[in-house]
Phi, psi and omega in degrees: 000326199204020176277355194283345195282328178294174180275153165328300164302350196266333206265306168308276207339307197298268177350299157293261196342284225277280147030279187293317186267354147320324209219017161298340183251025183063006151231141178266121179272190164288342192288287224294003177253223205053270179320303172308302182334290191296301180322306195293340180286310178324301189254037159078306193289055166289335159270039226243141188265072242266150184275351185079026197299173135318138179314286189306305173255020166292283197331327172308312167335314167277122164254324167279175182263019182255335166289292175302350156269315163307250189028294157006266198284329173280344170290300215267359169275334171290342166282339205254008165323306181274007199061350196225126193251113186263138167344284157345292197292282179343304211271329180300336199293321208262345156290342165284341178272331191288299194294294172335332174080051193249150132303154185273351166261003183305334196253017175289333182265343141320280177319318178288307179268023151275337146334295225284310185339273202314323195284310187300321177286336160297312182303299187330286170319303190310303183314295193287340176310336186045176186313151175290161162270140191112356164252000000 
């Protein structure tokens, strides 16, 4: 939605971050390569080769606090990709938030509309399918 908005570095960085918290519970579903897919379209690097960075030096990376709200908002649509918010994925959320310099409570209400986000898009998908053929 807003990664086009980041710097080139920020845009690799982002990528190893979603990358990492994708496969942070020890499984890729299908929503969440979904999901990889689309960022990587998003930002040009469908050919971007991943490096294996660390939490500690993706994260240096961002500097504005308008990169780190993306970041964010993009992280938390890739968890809530699956339906399922993992232990794992809290405590990483909450070290991104911590290295931000966010509250911890800042994104609670966050967290709900990035929910409603996903139920609209679902609804969207539902809608356009239309009727099967032959009715």
């Amino acid at each position: 939605m807003f990664l086009n908005e980041l710097q080139p570095e920020e845009k690799v960085a982002f990528l190893e971050l979603a990358t990492l918290m994708a496969n942070i519970d020890g499984k890729l579903s299908v929503f969440e390569s979904s999901v990889l897919d689309k960022y990587q379209k998003e930002m040009g690097l469908e050919n971007y080769k991943l490096k294996g960075l660390s939490m500690d030096e993706i994260l240096k990376t961002f500097k504005s606090e308008r990169s780190k709200y993306i970041v964010l908002t993009e992280i938390f649509q890739l968890i809530y990709a699956d339906g399922v918010y993992h232990d794992r994925e809290a405590e990483a959320v909450r070290l991104i938030k911590e290295h931000f310099g966010f509250a911890a409570d800042e994104f609670a209400d966050f967290k709900d509309w990035i929910e409603k986000i996903k139920e609209l898009s679902m609804t969207k998908v539902e809608t356009n399918k239309g009727p099967s053929p032959g009715n």
